[in-house]
C-alpha positions in Angstrom: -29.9 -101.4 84.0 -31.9 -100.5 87.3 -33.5 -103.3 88.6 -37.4 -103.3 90.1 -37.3 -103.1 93.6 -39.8 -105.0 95.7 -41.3 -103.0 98.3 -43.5 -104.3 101.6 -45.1 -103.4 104.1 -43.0 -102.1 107.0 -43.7 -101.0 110.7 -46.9 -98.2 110.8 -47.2 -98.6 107.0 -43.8 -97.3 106.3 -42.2 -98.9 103.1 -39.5 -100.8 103.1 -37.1 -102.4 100.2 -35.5 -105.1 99.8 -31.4 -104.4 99.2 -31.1 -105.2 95.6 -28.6 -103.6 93.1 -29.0 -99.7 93.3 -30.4 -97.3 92.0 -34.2 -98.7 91.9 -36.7 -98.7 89.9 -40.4 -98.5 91.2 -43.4 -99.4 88.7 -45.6 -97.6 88.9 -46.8 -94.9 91.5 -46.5 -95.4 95.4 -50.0 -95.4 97.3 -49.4 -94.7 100.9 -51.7 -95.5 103.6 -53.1 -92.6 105.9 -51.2 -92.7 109.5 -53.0 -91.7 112.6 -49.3 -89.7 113.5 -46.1 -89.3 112.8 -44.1 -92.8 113.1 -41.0 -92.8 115.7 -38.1 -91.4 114.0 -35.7 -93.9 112.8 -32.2 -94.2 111.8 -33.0 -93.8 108.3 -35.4 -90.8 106.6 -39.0 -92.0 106.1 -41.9 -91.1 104.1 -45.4 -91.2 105.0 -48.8 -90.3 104.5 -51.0 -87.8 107.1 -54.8 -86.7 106.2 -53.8 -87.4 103.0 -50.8 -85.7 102.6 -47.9 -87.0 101.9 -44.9 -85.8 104.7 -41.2 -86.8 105.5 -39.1 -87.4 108.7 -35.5 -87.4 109.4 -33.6 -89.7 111.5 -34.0 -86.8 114.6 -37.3 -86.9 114.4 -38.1 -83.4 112.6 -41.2 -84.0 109.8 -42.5 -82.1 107.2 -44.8 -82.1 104.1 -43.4 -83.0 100.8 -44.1 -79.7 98.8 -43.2 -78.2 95.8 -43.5 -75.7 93.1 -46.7 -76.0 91.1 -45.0 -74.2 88.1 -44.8 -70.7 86.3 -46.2 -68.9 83.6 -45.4 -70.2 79.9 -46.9 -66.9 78.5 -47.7 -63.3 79.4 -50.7 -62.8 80.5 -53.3 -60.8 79.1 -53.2 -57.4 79.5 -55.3 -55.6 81.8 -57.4 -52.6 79.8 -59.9 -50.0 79.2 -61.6 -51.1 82.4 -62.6 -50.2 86.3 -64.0 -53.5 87.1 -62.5 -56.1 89.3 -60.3 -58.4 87.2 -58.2 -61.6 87.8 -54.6 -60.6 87.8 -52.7 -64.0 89.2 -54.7 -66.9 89.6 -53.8 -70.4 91.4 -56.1 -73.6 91.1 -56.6 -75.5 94.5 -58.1 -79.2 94.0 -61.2 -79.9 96.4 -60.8 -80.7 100.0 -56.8 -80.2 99.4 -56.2 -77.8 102.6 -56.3 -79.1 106.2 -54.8 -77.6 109.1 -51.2 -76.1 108.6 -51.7 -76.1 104.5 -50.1 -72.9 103.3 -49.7 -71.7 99.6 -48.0 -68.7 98.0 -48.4 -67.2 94.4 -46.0 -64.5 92.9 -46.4 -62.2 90.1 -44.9 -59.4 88.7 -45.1 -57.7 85.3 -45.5 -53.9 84.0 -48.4 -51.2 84.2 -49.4 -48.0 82.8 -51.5 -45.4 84.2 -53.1 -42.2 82.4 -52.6 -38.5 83.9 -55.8 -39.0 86.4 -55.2 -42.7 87.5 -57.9 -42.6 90.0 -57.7 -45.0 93.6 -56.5 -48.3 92.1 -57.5 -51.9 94.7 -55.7 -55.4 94.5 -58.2 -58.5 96.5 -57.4 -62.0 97.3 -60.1 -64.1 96.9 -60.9 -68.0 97.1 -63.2 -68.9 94.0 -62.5 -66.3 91.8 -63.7 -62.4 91.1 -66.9 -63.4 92.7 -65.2 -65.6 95.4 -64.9 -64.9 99.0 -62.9 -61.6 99.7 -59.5 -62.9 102.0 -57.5 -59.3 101.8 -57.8 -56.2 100.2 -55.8 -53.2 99.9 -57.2 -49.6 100.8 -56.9 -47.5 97.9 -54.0 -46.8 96.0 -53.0 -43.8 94.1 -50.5 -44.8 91.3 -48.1 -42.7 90.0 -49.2 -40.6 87.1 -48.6 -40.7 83.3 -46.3 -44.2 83.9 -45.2 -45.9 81.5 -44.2 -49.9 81.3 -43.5 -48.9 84.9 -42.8 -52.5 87.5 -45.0 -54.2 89.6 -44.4 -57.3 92.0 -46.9 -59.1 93.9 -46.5 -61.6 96.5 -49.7 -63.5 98.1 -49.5 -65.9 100.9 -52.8 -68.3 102.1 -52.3 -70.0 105.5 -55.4 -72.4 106.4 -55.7 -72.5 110.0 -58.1 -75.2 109.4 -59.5 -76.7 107.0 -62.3 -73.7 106.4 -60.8 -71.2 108.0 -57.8 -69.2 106.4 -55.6 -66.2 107.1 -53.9 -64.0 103.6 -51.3 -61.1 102.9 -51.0 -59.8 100.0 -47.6 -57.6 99.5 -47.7 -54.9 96.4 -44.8 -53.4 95.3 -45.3 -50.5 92.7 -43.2 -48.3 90.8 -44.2 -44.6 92.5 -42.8 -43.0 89.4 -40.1 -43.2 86.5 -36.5 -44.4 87.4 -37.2 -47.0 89.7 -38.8 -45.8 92.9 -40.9 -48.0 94.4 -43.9 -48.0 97.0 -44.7 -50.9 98.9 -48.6 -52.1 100.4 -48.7 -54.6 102.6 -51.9 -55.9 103.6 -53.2 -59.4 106.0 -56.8 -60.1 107.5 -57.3 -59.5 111.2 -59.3 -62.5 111.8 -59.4 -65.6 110.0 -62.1 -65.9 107.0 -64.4 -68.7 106.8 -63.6 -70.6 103.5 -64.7 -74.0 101.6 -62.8 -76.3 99.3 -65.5 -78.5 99.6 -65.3 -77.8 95.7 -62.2 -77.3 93.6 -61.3 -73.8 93.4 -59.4 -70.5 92.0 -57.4 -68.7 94.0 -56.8 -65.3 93.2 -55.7 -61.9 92.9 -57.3 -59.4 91.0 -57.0 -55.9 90.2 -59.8 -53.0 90.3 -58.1 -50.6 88.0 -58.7 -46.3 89.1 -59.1 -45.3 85.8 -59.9 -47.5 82.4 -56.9 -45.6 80.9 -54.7 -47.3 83.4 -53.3 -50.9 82.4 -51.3 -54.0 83.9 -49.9 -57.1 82.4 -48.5 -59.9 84.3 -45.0 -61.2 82.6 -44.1 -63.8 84.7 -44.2 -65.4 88.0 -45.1 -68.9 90.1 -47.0 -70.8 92.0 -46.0 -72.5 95.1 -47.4 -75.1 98.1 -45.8 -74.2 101.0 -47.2 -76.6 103.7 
């Protein structure tokens, strides 16, 4: 049976443990006090806390944030239909005051669509806050292949925070043109960066603003990721 390890303070707040029988067992979750910078490197890999995020160094000195996958979808999403209004496509939730300089996230979708004989100009948005949020990146207008049918679509979204209210986005769209697999591609970033707030927590999001309201999407599957 693993034994409880006792951990104290070490140099710059970095834990240490005492050598007892391994593996460990910790009770209980770790709180780590905020450093002013990153400690000296050390012979052994460390982990830290940094403006409230918690980061990892290597024995030469390289650091990073301790990041992950936030999850994907358990279900397919609702279908998309018998609209022409802006609609939320891919969402991801962002906790208040979670982004500070360097933070990056990164959502992926992809799924099938339909579009009628006239599909009209169809528009994909990122926004912070939801349909009604702050605009990041838009596409121009897209003309979708006509008559399609359970044709493929793929998104890919990526939000770098320069600071902590000021973030750059892409948004890459990959659509089947027409049957058979051909596929066009819109890629699309902000020139500048937006202003932003996560003073609050908030949705981040893609939505679609359909051409036609005989057109339809459905996402099937995809995830949610921090970067940075």
């Amino acid at each position: 049976m693993a034994q409880t390890a006792i951990v104290t303070g070490g140099t710059n707040g970095i834990l240490q443990a005492e050598a007892l029988a391994s593996p460990e067992t910790l009770n209980g979750p770790l709180l780590l006090a905020n450093q002013t910078a990153a400690p000296a490197a050390a012979a052994v890999p460390q982990v830290y806390s940094l403006s409230g995020q918690p980061q990892w160094e290597n024995p030469q000195g390289l650091t990073g944030a301790l990041v992950g996958c936030q999850g994907g979808l358990t279900a397919a999403g609702t279908a998309i239909t018998t609209t022409t209004s802006e609609t939320v496509l891919m969402t991801m939730s962002l906790p208040a005051a979670d982004a500070i300089a360097g933070s990056a996230y990164e959502q992926t979708g992809y799924g099938v669509f339909s579009s009628t004989g006239s599909p009209g100009s169809t528009v994909f948005t990122a926004r912070l806050g939801g349909v009604a949020g702050t605009s990041l990146a838009a596409t121009a207008n897209i003309t979708l292949g006509t008559s399609l049918t359970n044709a493929q679509w793929r998104i890919r979204a990526t939000l770098n925070f320069l600071t902590a209210t000021t973030a750059e986005c892409v948004v890459d769209v990959l659509l089947n043109s027409a049957a058979g697999g051909a596929a066009s591609a819109y890629l699309v970033a902000a020139t500048s960066a937006t202003t932003v707030s996560l003073s609050t927590a908030k949705t981040w999001v893609v939505t679609i603003t359909p051409g036609a309201s005989g057109n339809s999407i459905q996402q099937l599957g995809g995830h949610t990721l921090r970067l940075a």
